[in-house]
Each structure stands twice: as C-alpha cells, then as structure tokens.
VOFI-235575 format. One line per field, with one value per residue: residue number from 1; chain; x negated, y negated, z negated of N, C-alpha, C in turn; residue in three letters. Coordinates in steps of 0.1 Angstrom, whole numbers, plus 5000, padded with zeros to 4 digits. Example, Ala and Ser with C-alpha at 12.3 -4.5 7.8 and 13.67 -1.06 7.14 Angstrom:
<pts>
nr (1;2)
kette (A;A)
npx (4868;4872)
npy (5057;5022)
npz (4922;4929)
capx (4877;4863)
capy (5045;5011)
capz (4922;4929)
cpx (4868;4871)
cpy (5033;5000)
cpz (4922;4921)
rest (ala;ser)
</pts>
This chain:
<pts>
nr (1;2;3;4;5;6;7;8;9;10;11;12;13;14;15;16;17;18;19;20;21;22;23;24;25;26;27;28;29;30;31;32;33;34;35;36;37;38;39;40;41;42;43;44;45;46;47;48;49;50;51;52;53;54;55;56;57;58;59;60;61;62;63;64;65;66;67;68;69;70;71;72;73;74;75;76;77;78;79;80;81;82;83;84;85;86;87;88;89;90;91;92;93;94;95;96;97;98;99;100;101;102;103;104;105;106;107;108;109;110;111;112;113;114;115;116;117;118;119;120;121;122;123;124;125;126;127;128;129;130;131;132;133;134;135;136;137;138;139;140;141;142;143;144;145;146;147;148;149;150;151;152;153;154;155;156;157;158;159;160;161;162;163;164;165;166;167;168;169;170;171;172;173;174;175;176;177;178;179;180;181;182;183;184;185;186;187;188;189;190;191;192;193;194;195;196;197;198;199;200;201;202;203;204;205;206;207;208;209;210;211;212;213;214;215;216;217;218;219;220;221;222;223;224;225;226;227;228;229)
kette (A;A;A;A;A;A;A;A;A;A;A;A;A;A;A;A;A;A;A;A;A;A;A;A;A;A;A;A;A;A;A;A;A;A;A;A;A;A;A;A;A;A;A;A;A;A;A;A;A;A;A;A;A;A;A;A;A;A;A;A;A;A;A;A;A;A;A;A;A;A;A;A;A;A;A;A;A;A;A;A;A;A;A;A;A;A;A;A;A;A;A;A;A;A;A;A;A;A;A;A;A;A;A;A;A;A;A;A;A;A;A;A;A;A;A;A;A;A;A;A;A;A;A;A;A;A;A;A;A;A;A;A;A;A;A;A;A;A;A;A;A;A;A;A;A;A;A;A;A;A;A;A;A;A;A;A;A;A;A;A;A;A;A;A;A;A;A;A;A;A;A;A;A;A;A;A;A;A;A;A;A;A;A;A;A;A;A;A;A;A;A;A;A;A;A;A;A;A;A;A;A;A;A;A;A;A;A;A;A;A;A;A;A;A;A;A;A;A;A;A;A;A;A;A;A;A;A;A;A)
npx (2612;2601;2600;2574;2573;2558;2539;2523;2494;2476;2444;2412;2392;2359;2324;2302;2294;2279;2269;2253;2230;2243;2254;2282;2307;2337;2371;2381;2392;2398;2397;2412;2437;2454;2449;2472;2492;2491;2495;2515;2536;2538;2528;2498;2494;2465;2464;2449;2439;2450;2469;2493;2518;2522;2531;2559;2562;2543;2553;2580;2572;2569;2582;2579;2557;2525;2508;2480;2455;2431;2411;2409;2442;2441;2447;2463;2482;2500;2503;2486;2456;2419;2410;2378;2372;2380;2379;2364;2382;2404;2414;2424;2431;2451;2469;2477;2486;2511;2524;2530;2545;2572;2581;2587;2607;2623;2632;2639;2623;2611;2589;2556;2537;2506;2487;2467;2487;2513;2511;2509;2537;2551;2543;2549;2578;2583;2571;2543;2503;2491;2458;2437;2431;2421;2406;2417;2396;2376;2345;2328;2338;2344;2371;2394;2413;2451;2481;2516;2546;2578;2610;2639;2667;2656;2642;2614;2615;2634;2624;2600;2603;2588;2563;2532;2502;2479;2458;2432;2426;2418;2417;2436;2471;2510;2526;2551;2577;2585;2615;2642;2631;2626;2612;2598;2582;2558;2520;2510;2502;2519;2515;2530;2535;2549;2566;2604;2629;2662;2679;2694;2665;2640;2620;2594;2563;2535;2511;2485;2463;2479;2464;2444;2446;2464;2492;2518;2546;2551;2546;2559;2582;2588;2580;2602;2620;2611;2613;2648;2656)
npy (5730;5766;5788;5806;5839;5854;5874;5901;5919;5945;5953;5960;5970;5962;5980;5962;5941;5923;5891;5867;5855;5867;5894;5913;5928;5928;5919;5929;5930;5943;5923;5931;5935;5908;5893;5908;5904;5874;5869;5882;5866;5862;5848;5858;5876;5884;5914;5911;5942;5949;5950;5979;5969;5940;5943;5940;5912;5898;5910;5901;5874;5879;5879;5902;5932;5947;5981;5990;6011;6030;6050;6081;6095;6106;6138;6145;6133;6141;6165;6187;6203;6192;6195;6206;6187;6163;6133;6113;6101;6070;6053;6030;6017;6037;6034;6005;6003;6021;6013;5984;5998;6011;5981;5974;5985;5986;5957;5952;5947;5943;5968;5977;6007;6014;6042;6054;6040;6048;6075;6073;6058;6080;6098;6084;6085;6111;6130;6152;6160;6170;6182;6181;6177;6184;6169;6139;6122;6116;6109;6098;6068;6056;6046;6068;6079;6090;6103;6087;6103;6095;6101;6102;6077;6069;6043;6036;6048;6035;6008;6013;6032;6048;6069;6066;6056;6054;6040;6060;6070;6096;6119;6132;6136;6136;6165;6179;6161;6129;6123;6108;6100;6099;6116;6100;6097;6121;6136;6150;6177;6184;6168;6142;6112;6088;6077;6068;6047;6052;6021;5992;5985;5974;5995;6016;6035;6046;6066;6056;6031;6002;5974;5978;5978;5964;5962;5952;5958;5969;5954;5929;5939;5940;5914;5901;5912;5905;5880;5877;5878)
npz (6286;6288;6263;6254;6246;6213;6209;6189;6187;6176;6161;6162;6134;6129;6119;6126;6148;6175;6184;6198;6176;6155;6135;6124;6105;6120;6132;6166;6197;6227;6257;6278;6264;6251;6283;6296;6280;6281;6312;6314;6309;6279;6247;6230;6199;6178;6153;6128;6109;6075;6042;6039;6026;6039;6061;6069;6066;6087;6107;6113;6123;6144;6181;6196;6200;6200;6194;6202;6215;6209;6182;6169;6158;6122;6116;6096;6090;6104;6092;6101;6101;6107;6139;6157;6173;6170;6164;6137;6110;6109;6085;6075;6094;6103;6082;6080;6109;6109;6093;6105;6128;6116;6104;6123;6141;6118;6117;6145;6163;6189;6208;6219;6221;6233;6244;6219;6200;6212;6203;6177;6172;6179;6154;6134;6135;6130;6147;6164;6171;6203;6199;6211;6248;6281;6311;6309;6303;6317;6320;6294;6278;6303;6325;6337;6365;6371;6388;6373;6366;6366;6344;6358;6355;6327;6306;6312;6337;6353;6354;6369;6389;6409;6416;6400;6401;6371;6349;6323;6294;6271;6250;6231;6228;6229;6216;6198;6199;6183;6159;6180;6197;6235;6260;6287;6311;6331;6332;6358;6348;6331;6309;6286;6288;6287;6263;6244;6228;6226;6227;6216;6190;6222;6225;6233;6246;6260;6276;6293;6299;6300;6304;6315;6338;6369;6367;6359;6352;6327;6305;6310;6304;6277;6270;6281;6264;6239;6244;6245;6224)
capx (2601;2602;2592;2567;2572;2548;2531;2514;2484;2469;2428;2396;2381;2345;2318;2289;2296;2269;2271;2244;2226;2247;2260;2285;2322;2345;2382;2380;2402;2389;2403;2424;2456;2459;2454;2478;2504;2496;2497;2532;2545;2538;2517;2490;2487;2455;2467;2432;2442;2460;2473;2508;2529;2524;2536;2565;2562;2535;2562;2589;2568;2563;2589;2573;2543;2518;2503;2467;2443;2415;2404;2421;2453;2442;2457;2470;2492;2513;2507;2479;2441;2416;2401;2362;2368;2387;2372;2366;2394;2405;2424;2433;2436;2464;2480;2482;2497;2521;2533;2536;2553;2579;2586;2590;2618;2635;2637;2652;2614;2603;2577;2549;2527;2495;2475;2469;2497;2522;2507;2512;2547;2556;2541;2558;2592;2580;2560;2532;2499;2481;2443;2425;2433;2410;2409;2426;2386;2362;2334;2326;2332;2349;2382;2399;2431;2463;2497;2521;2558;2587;2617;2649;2677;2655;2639;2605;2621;2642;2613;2589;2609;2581;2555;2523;2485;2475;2439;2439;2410;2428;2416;2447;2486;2519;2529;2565;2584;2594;2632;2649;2624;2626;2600;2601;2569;2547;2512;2511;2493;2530;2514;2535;2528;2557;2584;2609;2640;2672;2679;2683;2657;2636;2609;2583;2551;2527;2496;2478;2462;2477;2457;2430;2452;2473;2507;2528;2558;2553;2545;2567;2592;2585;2578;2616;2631;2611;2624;2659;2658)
capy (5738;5777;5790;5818;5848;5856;5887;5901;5928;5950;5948;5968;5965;5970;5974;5958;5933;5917;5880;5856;5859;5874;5912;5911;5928;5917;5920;5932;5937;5941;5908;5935;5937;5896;5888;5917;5895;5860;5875;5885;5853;5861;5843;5865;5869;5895;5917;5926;5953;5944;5961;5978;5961;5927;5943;5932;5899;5897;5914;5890;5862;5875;5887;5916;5937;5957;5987;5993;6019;6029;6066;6097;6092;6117;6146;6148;6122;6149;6177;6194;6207;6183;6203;6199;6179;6151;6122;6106;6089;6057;6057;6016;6011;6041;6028;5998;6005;6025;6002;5978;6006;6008;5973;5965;5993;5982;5945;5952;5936;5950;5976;5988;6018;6019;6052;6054;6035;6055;6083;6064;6058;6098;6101;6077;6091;6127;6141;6159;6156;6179;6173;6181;6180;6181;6159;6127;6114;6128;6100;6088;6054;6052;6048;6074;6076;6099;6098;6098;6110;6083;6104;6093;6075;6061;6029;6034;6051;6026;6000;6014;6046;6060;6078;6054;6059;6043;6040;6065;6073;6101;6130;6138;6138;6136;6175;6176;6145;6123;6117;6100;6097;6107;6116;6091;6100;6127;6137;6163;6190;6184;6156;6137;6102;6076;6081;6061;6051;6047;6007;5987;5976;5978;6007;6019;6040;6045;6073;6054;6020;5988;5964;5980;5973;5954;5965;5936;5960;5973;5946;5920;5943;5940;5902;5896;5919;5895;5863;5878;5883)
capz (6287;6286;6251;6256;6232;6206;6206;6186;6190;6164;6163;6154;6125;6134;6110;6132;6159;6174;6191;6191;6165;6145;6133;6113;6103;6130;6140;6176;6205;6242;6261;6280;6259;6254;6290;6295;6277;6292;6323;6312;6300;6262;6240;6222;6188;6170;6144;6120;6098;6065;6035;6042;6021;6043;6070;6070;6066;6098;6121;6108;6128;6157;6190;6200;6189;6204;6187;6212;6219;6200;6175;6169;6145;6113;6113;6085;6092;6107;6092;6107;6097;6117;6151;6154;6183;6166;6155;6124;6107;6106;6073;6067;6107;6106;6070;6086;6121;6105;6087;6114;6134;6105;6102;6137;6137;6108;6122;6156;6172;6207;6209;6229;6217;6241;6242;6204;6196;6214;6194;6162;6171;6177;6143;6126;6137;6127;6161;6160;6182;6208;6191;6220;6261;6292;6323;6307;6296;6321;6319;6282;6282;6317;6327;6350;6370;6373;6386;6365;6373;6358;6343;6358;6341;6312;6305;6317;6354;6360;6355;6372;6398;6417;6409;6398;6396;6362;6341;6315;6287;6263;6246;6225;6233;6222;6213;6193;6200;6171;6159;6184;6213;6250;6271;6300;6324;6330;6345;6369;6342;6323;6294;6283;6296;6280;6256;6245;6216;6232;6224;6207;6202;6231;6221;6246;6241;6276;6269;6297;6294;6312;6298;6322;6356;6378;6369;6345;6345;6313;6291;6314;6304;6265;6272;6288;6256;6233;6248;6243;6203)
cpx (2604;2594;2584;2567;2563;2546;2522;2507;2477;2453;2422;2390;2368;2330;2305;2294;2288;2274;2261;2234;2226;2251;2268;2300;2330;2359;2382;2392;2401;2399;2418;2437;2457;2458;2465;2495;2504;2498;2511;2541;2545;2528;2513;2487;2477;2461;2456;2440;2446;2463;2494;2517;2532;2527;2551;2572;2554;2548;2574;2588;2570;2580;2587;2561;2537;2506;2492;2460;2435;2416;2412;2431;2446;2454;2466;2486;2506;2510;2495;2463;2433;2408;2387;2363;2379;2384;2371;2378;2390;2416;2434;2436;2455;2477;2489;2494;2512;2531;2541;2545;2568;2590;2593;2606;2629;2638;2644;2636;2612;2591;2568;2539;2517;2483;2483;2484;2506;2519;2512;2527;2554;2553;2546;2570;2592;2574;2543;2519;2494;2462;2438;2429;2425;2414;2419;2410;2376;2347;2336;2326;2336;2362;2385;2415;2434;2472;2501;2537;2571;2600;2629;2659;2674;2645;2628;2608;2628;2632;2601;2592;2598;2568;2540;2510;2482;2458;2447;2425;2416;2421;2426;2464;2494;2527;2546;2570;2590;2609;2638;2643;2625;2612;2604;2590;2563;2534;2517;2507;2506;2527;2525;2529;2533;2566;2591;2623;2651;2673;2693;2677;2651;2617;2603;2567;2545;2513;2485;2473;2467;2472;2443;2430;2458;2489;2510;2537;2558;2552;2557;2585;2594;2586;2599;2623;2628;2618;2638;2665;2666)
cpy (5752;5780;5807;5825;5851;5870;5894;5919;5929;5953;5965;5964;5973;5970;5964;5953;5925;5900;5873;5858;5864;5890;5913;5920;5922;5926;5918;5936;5931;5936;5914;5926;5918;5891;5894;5906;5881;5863;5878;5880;5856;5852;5854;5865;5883;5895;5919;5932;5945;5952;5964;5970;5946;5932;5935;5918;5895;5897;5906;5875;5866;5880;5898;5920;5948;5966;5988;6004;6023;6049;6071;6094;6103;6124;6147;6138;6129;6164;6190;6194;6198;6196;6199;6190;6163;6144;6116;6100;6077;6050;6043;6016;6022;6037;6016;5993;6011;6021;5988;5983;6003;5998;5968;5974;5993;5971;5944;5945;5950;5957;5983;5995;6018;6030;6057;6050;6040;6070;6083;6065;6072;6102;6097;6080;6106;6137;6147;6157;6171;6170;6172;6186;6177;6172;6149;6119;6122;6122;6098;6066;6045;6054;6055;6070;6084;6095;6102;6099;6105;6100;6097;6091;6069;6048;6027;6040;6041;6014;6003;6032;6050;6063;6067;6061;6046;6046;6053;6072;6084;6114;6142;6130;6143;6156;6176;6160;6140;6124;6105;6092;6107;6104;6109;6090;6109;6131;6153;6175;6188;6174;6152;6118;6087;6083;6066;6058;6046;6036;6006;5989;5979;5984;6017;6028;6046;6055;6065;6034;6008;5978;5964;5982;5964;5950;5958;5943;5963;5964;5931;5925;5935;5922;5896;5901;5911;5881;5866;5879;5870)
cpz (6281;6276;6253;6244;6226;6204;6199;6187;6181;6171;6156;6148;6127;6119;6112;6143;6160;6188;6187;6188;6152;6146;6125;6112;6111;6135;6154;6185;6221;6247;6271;6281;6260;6266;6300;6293;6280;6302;6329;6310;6291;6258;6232;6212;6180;6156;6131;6108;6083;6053;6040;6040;6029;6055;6079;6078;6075;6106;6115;6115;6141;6164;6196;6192;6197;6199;6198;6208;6208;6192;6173;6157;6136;6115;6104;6083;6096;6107;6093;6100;6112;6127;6150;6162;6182;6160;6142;6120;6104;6096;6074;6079;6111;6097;6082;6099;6120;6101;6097;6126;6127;6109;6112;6142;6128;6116;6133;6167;6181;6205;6217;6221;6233;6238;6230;6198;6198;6209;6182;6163;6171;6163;6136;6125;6134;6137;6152;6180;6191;6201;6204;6236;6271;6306;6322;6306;6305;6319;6305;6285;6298;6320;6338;6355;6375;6378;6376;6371;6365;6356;6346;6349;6328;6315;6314;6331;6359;6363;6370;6383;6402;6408;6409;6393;6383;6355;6332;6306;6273;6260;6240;6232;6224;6226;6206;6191;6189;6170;6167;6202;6224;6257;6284;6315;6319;6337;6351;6360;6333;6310;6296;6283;6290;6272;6248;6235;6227;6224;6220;6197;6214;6227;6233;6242;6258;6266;6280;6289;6303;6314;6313;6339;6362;6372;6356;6345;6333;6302;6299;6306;6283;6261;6269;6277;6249;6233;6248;6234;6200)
rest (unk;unk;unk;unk;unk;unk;unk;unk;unk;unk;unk;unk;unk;unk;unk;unk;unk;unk;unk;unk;unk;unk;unk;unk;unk;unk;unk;unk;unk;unk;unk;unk;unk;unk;unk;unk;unk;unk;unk;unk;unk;unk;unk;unk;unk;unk;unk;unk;unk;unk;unk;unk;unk;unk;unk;unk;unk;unk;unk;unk;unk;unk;unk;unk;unk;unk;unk;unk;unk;unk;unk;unk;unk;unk;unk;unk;unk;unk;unk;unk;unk;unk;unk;unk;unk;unk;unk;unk;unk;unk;unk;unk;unk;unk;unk;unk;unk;unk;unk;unk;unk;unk;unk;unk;unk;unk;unk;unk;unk;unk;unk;unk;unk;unk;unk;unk;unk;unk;unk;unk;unk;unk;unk;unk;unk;unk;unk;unk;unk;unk;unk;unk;unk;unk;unk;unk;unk;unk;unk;unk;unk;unk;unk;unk;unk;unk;unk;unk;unk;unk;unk;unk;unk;unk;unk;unk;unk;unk;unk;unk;unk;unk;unk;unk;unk;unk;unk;unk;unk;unk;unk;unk;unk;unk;unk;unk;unk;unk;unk;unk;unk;unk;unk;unk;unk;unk;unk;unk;unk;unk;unk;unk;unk;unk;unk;unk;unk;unk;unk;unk;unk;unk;unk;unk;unk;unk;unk;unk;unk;unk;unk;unk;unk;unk;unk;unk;unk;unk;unk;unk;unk;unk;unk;unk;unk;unk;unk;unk;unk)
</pts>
C-alpha cells in the first residue's frame, strides 16, 4: 500500500465561531486547502497557531507544509510604517508562520506559501511587501480570476507552461524579492504571481488561491516532493 504524505496546514485562530449552539474560540481553515491535499494524494494535517519555539518540533512530523491564506502580514515585519488600508495585525498568527516558514527551511521539508503565505515566505527571507494593489479583490468576499504568465525555465513554468486563469482574492503583493527567491509567474499588470527557492528543497509560493479550483498541479507537485524525503 502506497503511504500518503502528511501534510500539514497552518489554521485560523478565530475568536468567535459559531456551530450549533455554540460560539466559541476555534482553529479554522476553510475545507478548501485539505481537500486540495487529498485531492493530491496527501494526507491533511491542521496547523492552530502555536508558540514559536515548537515549531520545530511540529514541522519535524510532517513531509510537507502548507502556509494558507488569510490577513495582511504586519508591516513591520519588514520594515515598513502600516498604510491606512492595511489591516489589523495578526501578531501570534505571523510569530507563528514564521516560525514554521523557518523550520521547514532549515529541515529540507517541501513548501507551499498560498496568497498570505507566499507573502510570509518573501518576508521571511528578507522581502518586502507592496501594502496596497487594485484589481486582485474587486468583490469583498468573492473570488475573482486572472491569467497569470508562467516564467520559463523555473519550477513553477515547467509545471504548469502556459499561461493559466486562476482564483485570486489579494489586496497586497510581493514588492522586493527575498534572498534567494525567483519570480516564477506573473499577472498581466506585472504582480508578481509565484516565486520560488532554487532546490533543494522544493520551495514554492503562488499569490493566487488553488484551494479554490480545479488545478492539482501545484500542490500534486508539493505532494510527489513530499513522498520523496
């Protein structure tokens, strides 16, 4: 029997989640991203937020790891005075990720940054963000769709060559590229759409969402580098 890789997927800590008849504090993460990874051949596993220091020792379990979606990284994280049009922080959720970014880099584990995440990862490496960009989020609350335009020669072109309509919910963007990352797709207004670490390991960051389409290349990809550790 084929051993499906373990995945794991970092969460939202919410303060108010309602089910039932209850309301309560809840580790959240829209069904998306894990059927995203069975879908993919992985097995799914929910990250909830953590103190850094157990980072680590989390990403040490798993074969891959996927950072997900969600609020505006603080600025400060890289540098920068916050815009008015940048959202609240999410202080433990960015400690956190960061840390799981980190560790998963030291270890040699497989990485996908989605949206946020591949935000997180440019930051983590020393990038810097754009705060605030138009026509990535035109509906609140609704997903739109772009092409975007694969860079040849790198990981995510060769995966994925032609040019591909994907979901995409994004107010902010990747501005100065971390240490060590390539830009691997873009939209048509010049964003910056994927980037990418030359390997090993196999390091990936997508500004759209796949969780919220059809297309298994990207996480099948992440999947098949898992099952190769």
């Amino acid at each position: 029997m084929t051993v499906r890789p373990l995945i794991g997927v970092s969460t939202y800590l919410e303060a108010g989640a309602r089910w039932g008849v209850w309301e309560l504090e809840a580790a959240l993460l829209p069904a998306g991203y894990p059927r995203l990874v069975q879908h993919a051949g992985g097995l799914a596993a929910m990250l909830p937020p953590d103190a850094p220091e157990h980072a680590a020792a989390a990403v040490a379990r798993l074969d891959g790891l996927v950072v997900a979606g969600g609020p505006d990284v603080e600025p400060v994280r890289y540098g920068a005075a916050p815009d008015p049009r940048t959202g609240p922080p999410a202080r433990a959720r960015d400690t956190w990720e960061l840390a799981l970014i980190q560790a998963a880099l030291a270890a040699g584990v497989p990485l996908l940054g989605i949206c946020r995440g591949m935000q997180l990862l440019n930051v983590a490496l020393g990038g810097t963000l754009v705060q605030h960009i138009d026509g990535h989020a035109e509906v609140p609350g609704v997903f739109g769709h772009h092409p975007v335009k694969p860079v040849p020669g790198t990981v995510y072109g060769d995966l994925a060559p032609e040019e591909t309509s994907v979901p995409t919910y994004h107010h902010q963007a990747v501005d100065r590229l971390g240490e060590g990352l390539l830009a691997s797709a873009h939209a048509p207004d010049g964003t910056v759409e994927a980037v990418e670490l030359p390997g090993p390991p196999w390091v990936l960051g997508v500004q759209w969402h796949p969780e919220m389409g059809t297309d298994l290349r990207v996480m099948r990809e992440l999947v098949a580098a898992a099952s190769a550790r």
